[in-house]
GUVO-52031 format. One line per field, with one value per atom (N, C-alpha, C, O): residue in one letter; atom name; y, x, z. Coordinates in steps of 0.02 Angstrom, whole numbers, plus 50000, padded with zeros to 5 digits. Layout:
! GUVO-52031
rest = [A/...]
atom = [CA/...]
py = [Y/...]
px = [X/...]
pz = [Z/...]
This chain:
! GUVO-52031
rest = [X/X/X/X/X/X/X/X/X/X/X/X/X/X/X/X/X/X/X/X/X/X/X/X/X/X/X/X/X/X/X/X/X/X/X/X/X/X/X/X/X/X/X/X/X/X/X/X/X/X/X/X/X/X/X/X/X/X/X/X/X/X/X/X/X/X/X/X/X/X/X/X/X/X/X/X/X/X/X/X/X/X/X/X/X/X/X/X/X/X/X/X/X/X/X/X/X/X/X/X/X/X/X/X/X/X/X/X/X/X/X/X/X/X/X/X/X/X/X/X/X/X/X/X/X/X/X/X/X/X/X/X/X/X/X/X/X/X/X/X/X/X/X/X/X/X/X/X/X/X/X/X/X/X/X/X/X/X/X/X/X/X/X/X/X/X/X/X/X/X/X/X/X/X/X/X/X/X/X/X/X/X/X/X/X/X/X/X/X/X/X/X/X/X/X/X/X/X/X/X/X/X/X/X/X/X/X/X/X/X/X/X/X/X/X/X/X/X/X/X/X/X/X/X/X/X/X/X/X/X/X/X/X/X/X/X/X/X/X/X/X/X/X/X/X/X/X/X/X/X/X/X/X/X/X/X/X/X/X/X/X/X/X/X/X/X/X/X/X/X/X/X]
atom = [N/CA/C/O/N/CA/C/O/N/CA/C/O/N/CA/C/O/N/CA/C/O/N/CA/C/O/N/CA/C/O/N/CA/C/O/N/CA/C/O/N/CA/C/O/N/CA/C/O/N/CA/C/O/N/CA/C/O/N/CA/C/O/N/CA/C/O/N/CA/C/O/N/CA/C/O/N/CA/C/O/N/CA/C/O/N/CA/C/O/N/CA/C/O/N/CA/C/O/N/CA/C/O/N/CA/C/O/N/CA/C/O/N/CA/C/O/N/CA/C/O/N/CA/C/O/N/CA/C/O/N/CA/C/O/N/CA/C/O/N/CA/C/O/N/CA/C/O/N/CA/C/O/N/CA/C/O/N/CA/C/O/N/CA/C/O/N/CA/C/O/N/CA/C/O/N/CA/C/O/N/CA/C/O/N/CA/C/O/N/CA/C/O/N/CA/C/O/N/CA/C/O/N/CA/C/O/N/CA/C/O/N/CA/C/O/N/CA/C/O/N/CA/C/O/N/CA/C/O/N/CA/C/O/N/CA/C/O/N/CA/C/O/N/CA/C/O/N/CA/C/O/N/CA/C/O/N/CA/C/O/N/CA/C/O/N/CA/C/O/N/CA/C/O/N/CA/C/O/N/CA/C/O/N/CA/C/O/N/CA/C/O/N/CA/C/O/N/CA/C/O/N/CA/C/O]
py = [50583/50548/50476/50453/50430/50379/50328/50339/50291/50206/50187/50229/50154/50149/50101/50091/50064/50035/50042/49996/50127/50134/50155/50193/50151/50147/50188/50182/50232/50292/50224/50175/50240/50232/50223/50269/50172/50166/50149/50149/50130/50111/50030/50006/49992/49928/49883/49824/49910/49868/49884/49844/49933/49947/49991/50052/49936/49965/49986/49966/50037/50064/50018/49981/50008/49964/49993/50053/49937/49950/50028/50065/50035/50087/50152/50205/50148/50189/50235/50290/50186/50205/50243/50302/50218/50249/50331/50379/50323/50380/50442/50501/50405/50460/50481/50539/50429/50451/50514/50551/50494/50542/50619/50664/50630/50701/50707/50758/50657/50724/50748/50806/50695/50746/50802/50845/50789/50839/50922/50969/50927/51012/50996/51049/50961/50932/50898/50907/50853/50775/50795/50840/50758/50780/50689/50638/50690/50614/50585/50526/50596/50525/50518/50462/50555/50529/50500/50459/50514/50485/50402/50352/50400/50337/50298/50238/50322/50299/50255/50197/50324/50292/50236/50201/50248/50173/50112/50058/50110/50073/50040/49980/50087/50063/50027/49965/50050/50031/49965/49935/49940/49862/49821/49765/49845/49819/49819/49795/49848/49867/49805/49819/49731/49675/49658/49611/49682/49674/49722/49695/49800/49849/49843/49859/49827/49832/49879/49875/49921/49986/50027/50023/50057/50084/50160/50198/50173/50252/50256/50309/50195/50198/50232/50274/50213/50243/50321/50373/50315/50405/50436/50497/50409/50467/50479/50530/50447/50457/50522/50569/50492/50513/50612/50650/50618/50690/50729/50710/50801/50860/50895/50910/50906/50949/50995/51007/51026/51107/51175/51199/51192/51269/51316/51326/51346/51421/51477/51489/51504/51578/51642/51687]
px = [48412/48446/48457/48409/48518/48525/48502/48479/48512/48477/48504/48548/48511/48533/48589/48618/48609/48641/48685/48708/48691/48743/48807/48805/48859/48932/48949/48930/48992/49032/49102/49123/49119/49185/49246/49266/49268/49319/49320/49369/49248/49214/49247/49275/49244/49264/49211/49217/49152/49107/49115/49087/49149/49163/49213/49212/49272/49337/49368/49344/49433/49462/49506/49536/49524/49564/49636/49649/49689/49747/49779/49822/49749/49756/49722/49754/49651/49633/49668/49663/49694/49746/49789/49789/49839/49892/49880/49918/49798/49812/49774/49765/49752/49721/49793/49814/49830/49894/49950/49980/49941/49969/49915/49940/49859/49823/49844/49877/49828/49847/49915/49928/49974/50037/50056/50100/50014/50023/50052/50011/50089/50117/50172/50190/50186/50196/50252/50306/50236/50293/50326/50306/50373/50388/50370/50388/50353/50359/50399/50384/50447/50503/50496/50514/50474/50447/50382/50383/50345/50270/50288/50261/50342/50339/50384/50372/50436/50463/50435/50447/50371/50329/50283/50260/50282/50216/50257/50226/50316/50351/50370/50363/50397/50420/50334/50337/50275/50214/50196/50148/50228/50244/50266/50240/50336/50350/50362/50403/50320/50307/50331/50365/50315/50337/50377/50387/50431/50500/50541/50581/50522/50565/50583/50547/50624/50690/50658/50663/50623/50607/50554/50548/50524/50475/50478/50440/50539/50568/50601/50629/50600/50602/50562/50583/50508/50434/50425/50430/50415/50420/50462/50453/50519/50564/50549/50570/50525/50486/50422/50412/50387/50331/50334/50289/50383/50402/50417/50449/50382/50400/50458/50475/50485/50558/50528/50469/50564/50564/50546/50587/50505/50489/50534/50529/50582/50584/50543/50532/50526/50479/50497/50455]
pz = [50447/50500/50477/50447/50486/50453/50515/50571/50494/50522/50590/50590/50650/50695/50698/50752/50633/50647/50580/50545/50571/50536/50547/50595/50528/50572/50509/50451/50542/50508/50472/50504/50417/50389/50440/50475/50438/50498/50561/50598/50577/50620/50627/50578/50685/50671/50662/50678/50632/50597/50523/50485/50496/50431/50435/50439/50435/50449/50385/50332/50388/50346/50319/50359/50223/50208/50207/50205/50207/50218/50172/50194/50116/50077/50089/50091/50097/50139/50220/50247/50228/50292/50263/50281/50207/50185/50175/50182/50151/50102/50150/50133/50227/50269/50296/50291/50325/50308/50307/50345/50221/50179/50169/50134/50193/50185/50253/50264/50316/50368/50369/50385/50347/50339/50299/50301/50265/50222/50216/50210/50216/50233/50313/50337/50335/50403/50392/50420/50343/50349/50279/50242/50268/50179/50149/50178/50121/50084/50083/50082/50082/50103/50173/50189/50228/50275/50300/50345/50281/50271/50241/50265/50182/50147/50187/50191/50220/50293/50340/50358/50360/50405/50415/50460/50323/50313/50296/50296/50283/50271/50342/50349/50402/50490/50483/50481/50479/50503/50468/50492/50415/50378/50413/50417/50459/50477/50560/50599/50563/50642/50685/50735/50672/50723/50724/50762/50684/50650/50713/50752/50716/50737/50817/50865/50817/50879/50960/51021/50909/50974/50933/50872/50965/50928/50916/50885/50952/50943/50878/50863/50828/50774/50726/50687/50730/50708/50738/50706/50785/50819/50802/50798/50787/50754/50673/50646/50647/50571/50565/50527/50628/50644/50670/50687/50664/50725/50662/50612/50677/50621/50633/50690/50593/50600/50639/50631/50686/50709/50663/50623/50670/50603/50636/50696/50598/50648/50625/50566/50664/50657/50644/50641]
């Protein structure tokens, strides 16, 4: 059992670095997003204070439709 005042990774006492972000990222899209959208996304998320509307980003963020 660890110590009481140990904080999991990502915790905001031992937060995740900006790269670290990228690259949790890039595994959960994985199979989901294609990479030019993922690199989209981190790119709208650069500039997130910049974007007009934020349905900018959500539309990056959204998986194509699968058909079945």
């Amino acid at each position: 059992m660890g110590h009481a005042d140990d904080q999991p990774k990502g915790d905001a006492a031992d937060p995740l670095t900006r790269d670290e972000i990228r690259d949790k990222l890039r595994l959960a899209a994985e199979g989901t997003l294609s990479r030019a959208a993922v690199d989209e996304t981190l790119a709208a998320c650069d500039e997130l204070e910049r974007l007009a509307d934020v349905r900018e980003l959500l539309a990056r963020v959204q998986a194509p439709a699968r058909v079945t």
